[in-house]
N, C-alpha and C positions, 0 to 999 in steps of 0.2 A: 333222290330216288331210293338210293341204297340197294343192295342186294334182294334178288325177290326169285321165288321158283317159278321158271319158265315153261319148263317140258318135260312132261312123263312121258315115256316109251311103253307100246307094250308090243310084243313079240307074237307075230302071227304067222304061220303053216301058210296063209293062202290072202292076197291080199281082195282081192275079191269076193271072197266067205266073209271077211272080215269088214268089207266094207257094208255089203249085205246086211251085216247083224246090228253096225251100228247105224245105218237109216232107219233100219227097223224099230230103235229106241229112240229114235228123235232126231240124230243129229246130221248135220251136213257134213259131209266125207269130200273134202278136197282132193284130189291128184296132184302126190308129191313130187315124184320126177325117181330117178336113179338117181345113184352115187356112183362117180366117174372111177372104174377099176376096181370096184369094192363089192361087184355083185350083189347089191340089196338095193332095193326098192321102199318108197313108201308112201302111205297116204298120210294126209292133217285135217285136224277135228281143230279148226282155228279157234280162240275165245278171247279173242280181243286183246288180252296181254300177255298170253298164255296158250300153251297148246297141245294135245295131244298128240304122239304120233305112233301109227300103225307102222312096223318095221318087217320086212320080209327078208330073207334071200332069197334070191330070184333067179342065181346062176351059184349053184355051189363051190363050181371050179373055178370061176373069178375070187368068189369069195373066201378060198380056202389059202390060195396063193396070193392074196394080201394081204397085207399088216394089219389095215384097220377092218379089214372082211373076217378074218380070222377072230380076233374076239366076241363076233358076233355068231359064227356058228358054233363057236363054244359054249357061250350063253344058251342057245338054244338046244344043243344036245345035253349039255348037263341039269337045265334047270326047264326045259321045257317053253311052251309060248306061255305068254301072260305079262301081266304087268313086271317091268324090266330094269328098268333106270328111271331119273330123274336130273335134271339139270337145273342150275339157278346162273343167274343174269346177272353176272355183278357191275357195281356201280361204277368198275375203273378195271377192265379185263387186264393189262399190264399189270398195276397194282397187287391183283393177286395173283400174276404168275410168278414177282418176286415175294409175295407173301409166300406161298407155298413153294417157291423154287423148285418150280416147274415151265417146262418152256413152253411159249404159244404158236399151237399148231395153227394151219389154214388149210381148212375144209373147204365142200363145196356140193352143191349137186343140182344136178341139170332138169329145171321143170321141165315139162310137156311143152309149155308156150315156148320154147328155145332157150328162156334167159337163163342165167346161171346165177343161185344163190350162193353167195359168197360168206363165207362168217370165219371167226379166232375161234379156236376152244381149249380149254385145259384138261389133264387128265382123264380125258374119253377114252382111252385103252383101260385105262386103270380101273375107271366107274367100271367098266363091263367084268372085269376080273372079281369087285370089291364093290356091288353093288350098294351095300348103303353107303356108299362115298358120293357124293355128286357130280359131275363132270359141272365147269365154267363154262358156257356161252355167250358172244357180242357177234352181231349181225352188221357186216361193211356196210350195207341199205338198208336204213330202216323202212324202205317203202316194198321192199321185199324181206320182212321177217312175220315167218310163218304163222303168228300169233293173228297179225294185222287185218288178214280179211274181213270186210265188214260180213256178218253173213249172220240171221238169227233162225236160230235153230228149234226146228216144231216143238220141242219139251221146254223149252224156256231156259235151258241152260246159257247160263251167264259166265262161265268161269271156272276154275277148280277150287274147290272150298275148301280141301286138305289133301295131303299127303300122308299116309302114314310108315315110317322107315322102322325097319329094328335092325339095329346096331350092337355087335358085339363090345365096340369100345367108343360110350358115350363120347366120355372127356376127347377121345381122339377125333370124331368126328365135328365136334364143336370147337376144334381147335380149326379145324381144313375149311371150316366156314366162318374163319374170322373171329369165333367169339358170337358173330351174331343169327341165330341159329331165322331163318326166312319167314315169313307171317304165311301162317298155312304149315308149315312143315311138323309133324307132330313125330318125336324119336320117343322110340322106348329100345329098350334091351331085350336083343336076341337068343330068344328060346327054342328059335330053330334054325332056319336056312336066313342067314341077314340079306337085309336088300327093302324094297319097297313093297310093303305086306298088299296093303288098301287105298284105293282112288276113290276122293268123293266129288261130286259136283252140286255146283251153286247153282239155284231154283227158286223159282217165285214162292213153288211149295216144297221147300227144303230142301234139306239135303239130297243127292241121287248119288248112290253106290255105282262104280265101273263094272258091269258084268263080264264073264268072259266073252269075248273075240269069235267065238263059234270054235271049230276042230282044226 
């Protein structure tokens, strides 16, 4: 299977504006659930291998007084809502946590239906700090990973067709992915704020640009 980019984040003021804007361009907006003490909510724009997701704080004071709450209202006061992070799926999550000697965390967060998704991840403090870095993800159930819903979406989107990151230090970010840089993932070098510039999605009639989120 190998390594492959699973999830773009984008960061939104209001998850309901933001669900709003995206039915308005075609897509199906799932209800993500909470994240258990971390004050943030979120919706998923599922695509079959791959996923979008809508990220809120939704209690600031849970999320200021958390470890993993806290990089995310820092993301959002300093660099504003919008396209955020991205994450890739690699093909042995252990593997690369001694690749990059890094330890593997256990997340989690609780759908609306009651069950609880469970998954490993690496480096998701650091991705928020160091946005063109990737965070690792592996999901305990693959019958619960966020990608999976079957669901077809009125624009025809099929997928994310690309990423695009700008990186102050190429060589260094091609080293934290192994050497093997993800099919879809397009780096160039950062002439402004690094992190993940552009989302495009896959279409019967080509390409589709991520718009903004709404305010």
């Amino acid at each position: 299977m190998g390594d492959r980019l699973v999830q773009a984040i984008v960061l939104v003021d209001d998850l309901v504006v933001a669900r709003q804007h995206m039915e308005t361009l075609g897509f199906v907006v799932l209800e993500g659930g909470r994240h258990p003490g971390r004050g943030t909510a979120n919706l998923i724009v599922p695509l079959g291998n791959q996923y979008l997701e809508l990220l809120a704080v939704v209690d600031g004071g849970e999320a200021a007084a958390s470890s993993q709450g806290r990089p995310i209202v820092t993301a959002m006061s300093t660099r504003g809502p919008g396209l955020a992070r991205w994450s890739v799926e690699p093909e042995d999550i252990e593997v690369t946590a001694r690749r990059v000697g890094m330890p593997v965390e256990r997340r989690s967060r609780a759908l609306p239906t009651g069950e609880t998704v469970r998954w490993r991840a690496i480096g998701v403090d650091m991705a928020w700090m160091e946005p063109w870095r990737c965070a690792f993800m592996a999901w305990d159930d693959p019958h619960l990973h966020p990608a999976r819903s079957q669901v077809a979406h009125p624009n025809g989107v099929t997928g994310i067709s690309r990423i695009e990151v700008a990186t102050p230090d190429r060589a260094g970010l091609e080293a934290w992915l192994g050497g093997n840089v993800p099919e879809g993932v397009h780096l160039s070098l950062a002439a402004g704020a690094p992190g993940p510039t552009h989302l495009f999605f896959a279409s019967p009639t080509g390409e589709l640009p991520l718009t903004t989120t709404g305010p």
